[in-house]
N, C-alpha and C positions, 0 to 999 in steps of 0.2 A: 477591484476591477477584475475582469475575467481574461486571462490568459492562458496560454499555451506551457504547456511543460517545458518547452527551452525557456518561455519569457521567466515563468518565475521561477526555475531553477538559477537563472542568470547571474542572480546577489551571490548564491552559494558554491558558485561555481567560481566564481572571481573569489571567494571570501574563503576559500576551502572548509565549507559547511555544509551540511545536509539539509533539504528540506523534507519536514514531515508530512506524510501521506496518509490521512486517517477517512476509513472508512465510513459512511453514512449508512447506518440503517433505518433512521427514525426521524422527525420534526429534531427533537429531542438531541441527538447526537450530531446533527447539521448546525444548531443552535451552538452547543458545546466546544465548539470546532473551528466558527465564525467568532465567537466573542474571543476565543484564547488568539486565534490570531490579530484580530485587532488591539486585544493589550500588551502583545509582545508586540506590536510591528514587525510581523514575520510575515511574510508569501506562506502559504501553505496550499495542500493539493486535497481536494476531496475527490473522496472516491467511491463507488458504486461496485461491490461484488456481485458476481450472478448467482454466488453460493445464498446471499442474501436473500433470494428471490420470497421465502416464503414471511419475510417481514414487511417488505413492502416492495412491489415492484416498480420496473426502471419507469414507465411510462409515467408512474405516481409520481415518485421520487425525485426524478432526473431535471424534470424543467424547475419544479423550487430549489434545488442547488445552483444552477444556472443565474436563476434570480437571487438569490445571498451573494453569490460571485460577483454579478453585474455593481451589485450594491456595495459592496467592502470596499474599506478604503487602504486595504492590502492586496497586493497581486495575487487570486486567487485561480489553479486552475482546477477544472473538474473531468475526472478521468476514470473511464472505465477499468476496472479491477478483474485480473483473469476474465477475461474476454474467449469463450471457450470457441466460436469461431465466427467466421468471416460476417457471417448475419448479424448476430450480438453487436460489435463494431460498426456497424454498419448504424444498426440504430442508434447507437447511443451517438453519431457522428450525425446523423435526422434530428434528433432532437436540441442539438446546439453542443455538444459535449467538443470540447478543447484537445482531449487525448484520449488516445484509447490504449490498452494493453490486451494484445492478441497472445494468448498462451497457446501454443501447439506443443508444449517442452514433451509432453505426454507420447508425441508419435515420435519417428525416427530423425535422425537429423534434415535428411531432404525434405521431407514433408513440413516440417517447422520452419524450412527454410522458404520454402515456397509460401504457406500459407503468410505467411509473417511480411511475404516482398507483396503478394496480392493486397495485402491490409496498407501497408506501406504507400503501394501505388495509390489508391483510391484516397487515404488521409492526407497525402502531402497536396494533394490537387485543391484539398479546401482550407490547409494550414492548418489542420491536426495533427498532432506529433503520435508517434509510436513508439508503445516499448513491449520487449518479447522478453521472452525465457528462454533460457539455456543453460542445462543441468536438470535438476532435479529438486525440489525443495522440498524438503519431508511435514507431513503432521505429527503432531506429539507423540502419534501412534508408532510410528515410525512408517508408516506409507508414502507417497507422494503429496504432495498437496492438487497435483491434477485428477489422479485418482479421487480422492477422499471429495473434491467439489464434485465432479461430474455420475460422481454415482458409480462410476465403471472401475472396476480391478483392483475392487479393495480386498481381496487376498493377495494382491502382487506386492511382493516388496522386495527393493532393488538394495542390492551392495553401496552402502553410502562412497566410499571411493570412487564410485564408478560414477556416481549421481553428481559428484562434485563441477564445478562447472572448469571444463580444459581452456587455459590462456590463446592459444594455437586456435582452439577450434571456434575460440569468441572471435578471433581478430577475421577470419575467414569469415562468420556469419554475419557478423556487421558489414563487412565489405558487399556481400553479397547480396544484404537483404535491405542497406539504409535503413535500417530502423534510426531513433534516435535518445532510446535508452533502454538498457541489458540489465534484466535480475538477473542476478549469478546467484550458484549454490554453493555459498563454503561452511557449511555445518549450522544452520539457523534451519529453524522449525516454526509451522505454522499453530498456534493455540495454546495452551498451560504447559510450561515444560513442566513434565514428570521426571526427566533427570538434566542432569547440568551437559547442555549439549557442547560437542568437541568441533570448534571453531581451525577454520585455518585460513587464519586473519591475512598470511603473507601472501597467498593465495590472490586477493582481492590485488595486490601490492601487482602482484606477474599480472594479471589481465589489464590491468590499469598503464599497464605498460605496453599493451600489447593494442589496445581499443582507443579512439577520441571522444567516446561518448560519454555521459553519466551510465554509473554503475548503481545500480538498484539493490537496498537487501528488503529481501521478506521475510517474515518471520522475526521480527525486531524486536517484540513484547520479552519481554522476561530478562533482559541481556543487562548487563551492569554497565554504569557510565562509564567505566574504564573502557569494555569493548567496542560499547557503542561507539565512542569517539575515535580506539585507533581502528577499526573500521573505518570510519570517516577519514582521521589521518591518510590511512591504507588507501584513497580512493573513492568510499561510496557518498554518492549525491542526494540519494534520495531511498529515504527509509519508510518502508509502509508499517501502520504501528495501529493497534484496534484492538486486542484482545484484552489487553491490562488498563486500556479505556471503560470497555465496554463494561471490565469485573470491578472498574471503582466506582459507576455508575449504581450497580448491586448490591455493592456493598454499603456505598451511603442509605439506599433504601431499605436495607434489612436491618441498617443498624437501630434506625429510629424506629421500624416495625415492632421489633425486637425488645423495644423501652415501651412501646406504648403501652397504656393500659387499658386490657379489654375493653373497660365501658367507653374510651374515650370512641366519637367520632370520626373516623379515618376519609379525608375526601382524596377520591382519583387522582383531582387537579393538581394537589399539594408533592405527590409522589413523584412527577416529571420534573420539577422545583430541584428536590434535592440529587435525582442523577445528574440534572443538566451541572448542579454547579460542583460536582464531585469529578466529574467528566471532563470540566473544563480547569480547573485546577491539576490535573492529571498532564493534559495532554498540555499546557503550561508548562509544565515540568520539562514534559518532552522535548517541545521545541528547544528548552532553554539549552539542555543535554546535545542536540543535535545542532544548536548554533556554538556548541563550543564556549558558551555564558558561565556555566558550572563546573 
């Protein structure tokens, strides 16, 4: 069934569990996605990045997620993924989308502040929830993950300290802007970590104490179930998780690539077969990790 980011965060918020947010970029990955939450019985959240854009666009994409949502016999919501601004949002809330995430982390705080209450005010009018940034979330490279999507000031790179997200200034900007769910930055990175990133787990602990809302982590791939879960412990609700989906999907395909033998026949069709069921066994996992099962 298709729901809003408070509906099906709701189990996990009473249950102190996280739910998973996994990205759709494909038939393929939408499939993946939908089946692993109907065999767990978990709510799960799909989502749409605009980083995505050159796999398939929202207009393609957005309304058959809509329709898998309407269809499942788990609470499903579908929500825009950094949302870089007020138009973005805007569409994806046109096209029937549940939630959106407006990222402005990238400008100053006023301007984040602002963009985020404008988004705010236009979603809550039709029962669309929002969630913003606040801090700084890095790519593997060590950049921002706002930079690194939008193309712009990928030579800037900021003092991770400083990029961390301030307990003080989250309870301020939730006050101010009604959103109704905060990714925070405490040492998680967006794509393959290249080295073992420096978490500050207590971190989550002080804003959690400080905010009403669900806390968000991005950048979730790569993290062991120990952190995962006292993160979750610590506070966070809802984990967005894609990249170590989308590399077990690759991997199943290259492995039987890999075996084949030259003369044998290779059909197209067969190829989307073995990511979808590598993909959903994966993100199976996930959930299990993020409902505290394992």
């Amino acid at each position: 069934m298709l729901v809003n980011l408070k509906e099906v965060m709701e189990c996990g918020i009473k249950g102190g569990y996280a739910v998973g947010a996994f990205n759709v970029t494909n038939l393929e990955t939408l499939i993946a996605v939908t089946d692993a939450a109907r065999e767990t019985g978990k709510g799960v959240i799909l989502q749409y990045a605009e980083v995505h854009q050159p796999y398939i666009t929202l207009d393609v994409i957005g309304p058959i997620m809509i329709e898998f949502a309407k269809k499942a016999s788990v609470p499903i919501c579908v929500h825009l993924d950094h949302g870089s601004c007020i138009e973005s949002c805007m569409q994806a809330m046109r096209l029937g989308f549940t939630s959106v995430m407006i990222d402005a982390s990238s400008s100053d705080y006023e301007k984040n502040a602002a963009t985020t209450r404008e988004v705010v005010r236009w979603a809550h009018s039709v029962n669309v929830t929002v969630e913003a940034e606040l801090g700084h979330i890095f790519s593997s490279d060590g950049k921002t993950s706002q930079s690194e999507e939008s193309g712009m000031g990928k030579s800037d790179f900021i003092n991770v300290e400083d990029a961390y997200t301030d307990p003080e200034v989250a309870k301020e900007f939730v006050k101010t802007t009604g959103v109704d769910a905060l990714a925070i930055a405490f040492g998680t990175t967006h794509g393959i970590y290249t080295r073992k990133p420096v978490l500050d787990l207590n971190r989550i602990r002080a804003i959690r104490e400080c905010v009403d809302i669900p806390l968000v982590m991005h950048g979730g791939s790569g993290l062991s179930k120990e952190e995962f879960q006292t993160a979750i412990r610590n506070g966070i609700r809802k984990i967005n998780y894609y990249t170590y989906v989308s590399l077990a999907g690759g991997k199943a395909v290259k492995k039987v690539l890999d075996r084949a033998d030259p003369k044998d026949n290779i059909f197209f069709h067969d190829i989307p077969l073995l990511g979808i069921q590598a993909m959903k066994e994966d993100i199976e996992r996930a959930i299990r990790i993020f409902s505290l099962e394992v």
